[in-house]
N, C-alpha and C positions, 0 to 999 in steps of 0.2 A: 475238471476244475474242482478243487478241492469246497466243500462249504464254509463258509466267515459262521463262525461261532462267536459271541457274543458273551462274554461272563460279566454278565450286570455286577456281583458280587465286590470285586476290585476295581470299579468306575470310583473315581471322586465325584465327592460330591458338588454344588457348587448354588449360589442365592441368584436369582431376577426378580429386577423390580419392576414393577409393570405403576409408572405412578402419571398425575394429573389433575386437572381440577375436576370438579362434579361436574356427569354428564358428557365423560369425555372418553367411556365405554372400557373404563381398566376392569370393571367387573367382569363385561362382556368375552373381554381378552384371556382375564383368567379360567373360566369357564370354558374356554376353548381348549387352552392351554391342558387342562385337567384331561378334557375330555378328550384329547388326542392321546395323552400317556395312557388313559384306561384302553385304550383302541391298541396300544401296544403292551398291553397286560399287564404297566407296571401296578402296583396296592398302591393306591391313593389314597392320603386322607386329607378332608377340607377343614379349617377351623374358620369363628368367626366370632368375633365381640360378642357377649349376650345379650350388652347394650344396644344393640343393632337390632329392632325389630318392628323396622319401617313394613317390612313386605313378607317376611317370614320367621319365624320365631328357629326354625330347624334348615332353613334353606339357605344359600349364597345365591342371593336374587338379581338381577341386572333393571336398569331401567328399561330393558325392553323386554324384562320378564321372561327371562330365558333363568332358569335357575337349576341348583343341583345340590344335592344333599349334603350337609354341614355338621360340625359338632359345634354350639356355641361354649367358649369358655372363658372366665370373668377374671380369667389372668395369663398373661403371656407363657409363664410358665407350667402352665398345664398342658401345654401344647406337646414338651418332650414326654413328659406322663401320657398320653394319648395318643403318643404316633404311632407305637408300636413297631410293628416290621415294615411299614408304608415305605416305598423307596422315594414317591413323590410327595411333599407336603405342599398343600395349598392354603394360604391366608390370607384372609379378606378385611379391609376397614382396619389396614394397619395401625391408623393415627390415631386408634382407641384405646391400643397396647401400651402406649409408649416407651421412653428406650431401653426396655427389660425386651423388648423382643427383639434386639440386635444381637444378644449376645444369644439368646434362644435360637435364632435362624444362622448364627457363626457354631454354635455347636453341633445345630440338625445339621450343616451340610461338611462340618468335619466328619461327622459320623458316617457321611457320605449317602446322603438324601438330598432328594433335585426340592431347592426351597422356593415358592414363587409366591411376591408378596406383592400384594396390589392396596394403591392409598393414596392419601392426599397429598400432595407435597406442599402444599401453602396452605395458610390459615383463610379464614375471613378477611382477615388484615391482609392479605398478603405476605405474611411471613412464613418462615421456611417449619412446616410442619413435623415435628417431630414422630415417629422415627425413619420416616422418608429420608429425609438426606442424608443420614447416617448411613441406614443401609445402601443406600445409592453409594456410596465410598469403598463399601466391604462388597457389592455383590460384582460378580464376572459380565453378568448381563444386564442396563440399562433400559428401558423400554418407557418413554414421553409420549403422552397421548395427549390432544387438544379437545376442546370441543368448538363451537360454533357460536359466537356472542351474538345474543340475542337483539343488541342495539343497533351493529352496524354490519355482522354477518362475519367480520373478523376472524381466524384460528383465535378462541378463548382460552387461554390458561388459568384465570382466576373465578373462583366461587364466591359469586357476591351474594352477601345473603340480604335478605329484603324483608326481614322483619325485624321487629325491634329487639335486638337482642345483644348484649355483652360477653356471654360467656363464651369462652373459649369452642368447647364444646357444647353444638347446640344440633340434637341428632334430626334429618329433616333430609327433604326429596325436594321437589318442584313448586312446593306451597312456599318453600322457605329458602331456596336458592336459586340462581340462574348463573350462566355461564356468560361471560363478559371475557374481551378482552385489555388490554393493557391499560387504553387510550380510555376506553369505557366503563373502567375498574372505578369504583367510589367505593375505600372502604370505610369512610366517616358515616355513610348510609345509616346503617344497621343499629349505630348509638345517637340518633337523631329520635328529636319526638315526633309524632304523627304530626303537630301544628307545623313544625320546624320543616319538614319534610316535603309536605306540602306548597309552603312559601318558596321554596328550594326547585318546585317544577315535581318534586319522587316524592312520591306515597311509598314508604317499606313497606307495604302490602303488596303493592302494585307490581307488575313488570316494568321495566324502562320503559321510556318515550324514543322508535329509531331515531338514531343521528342524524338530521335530513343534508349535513353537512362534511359528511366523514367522506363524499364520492362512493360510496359502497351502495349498492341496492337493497336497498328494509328488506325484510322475512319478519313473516310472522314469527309475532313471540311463543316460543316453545319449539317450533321447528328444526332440526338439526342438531337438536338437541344428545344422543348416543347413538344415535343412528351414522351419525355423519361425519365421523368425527378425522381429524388429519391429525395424522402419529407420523416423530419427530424419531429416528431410535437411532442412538449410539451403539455402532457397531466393534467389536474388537477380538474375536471373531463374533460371528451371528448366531443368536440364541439359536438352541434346536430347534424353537420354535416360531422363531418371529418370522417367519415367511411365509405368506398361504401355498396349499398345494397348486398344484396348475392344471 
């Protein structure tokens, strides 16, 4: 039998979005994701927000502190400046680029580079976080990640923040977010005064009070937090990589 030869060269390229709320392990995904293309030799290269320097100023960090080496750069389009011959690009904290990096990740992957963008798809508010669902529209592969609401134990899709805070963008880990689900989503929270808050039963400082009434079993707050997380993925076919080995 003849050998399958493989010419990477004439592959299309093509975008996945690995998105979700915080805590819901899309860094962890991407970091996998990377590290399986180095394991089949393709040139990788990682980018990430420079704004981003919760846990590493040069690394793409996970909350379970799994990380790997990054370029940080403070505009989406430095990204085509810096791929170079990379056949796989990887980017991290998408929702910091905003929608300048659609047309950047529709170019990397006409050029024919495997583009893998992982982010928030909802604000604070719950609204649809730019430029997650954009690219969610342009990419071939979908990939929804949950985490685990700390209130009632629920799949969490929303990142409640819990401190006092208005702006849009407010960069921050586990001091400043928690993962909630739907039912246990309050985004009025976060523009409350600590008096207000208080009177309300929620300290935005605090974690939630469990639901003693949602029929779910409490968890400690922090618990299940990227560790645990239940992913949702739109299949049309299946990414290269969305399936564990066996």
């Amino acid at each position: 039998m003849d050998p399958i030869v493989v010419d990477r060269s004439n592959q299309p390229g093509w975008i996945e979005v690995v998105c979700g709320s915080m805590f819901s392990g899309k860094t962890e995904e991407l970091i996998r994701r990377l590290k399986r293309a180095r394991i089949a030799r393709l040139r990788v290269e990682i980018f990430k927000p420079a704004i981003d320097v919760r846990f590493s100023e040069s690394e793409v960090v996970s909350h379970d502190e799994n990380a790997i080496l990054s370029t940080p750069v403070d505009s989406a389009h430095q990204i085509i400046l810096l791929s170079g011959q990379a056949q796989v690009i990887g980017i991290d904290e998408a929702q910091f680029f905003g929608l300048e990096l659609v047309e950047v990740c529709r170019s990397l992957a006409e050029s024919g580079k495997r583009v893998i963008v992982a982010g928030l798809d909802q604000d604070y508010l719950g609204q649809p976080f730019e430029p997650i669902p954009q690219l969610m529209a342009i990419a071939e592969y979908v990939t929804k990640l949950h985490a685990i609401c700390v209130v009632c134990g629920s799949p969490a899709n929303h990142s409640q923040r819990i401190v006092t805070a208005t702006d849009r963008v407010v960069v921050g880990a586990s001091e400043s977010y928690e993962p909630r689900c739907r039912r246990c989503f309050d985004p009025s929270l976060s523009s409350r005064t600590e008096g207000e808050s208080n009177a309300a039963g929620q300290n935005p400082g605090l974690r939630a009070t469990p639901d003693t009434d949602s029929g779910i079993p409490d968890i400690p707050a922090g618990d299940g937090l990227a560790t645990d997380a239940i992913s949702v993925t739109e299949r049309m076919p299946q990414s290269p990589d969305s399936a564990e080995e066996s």
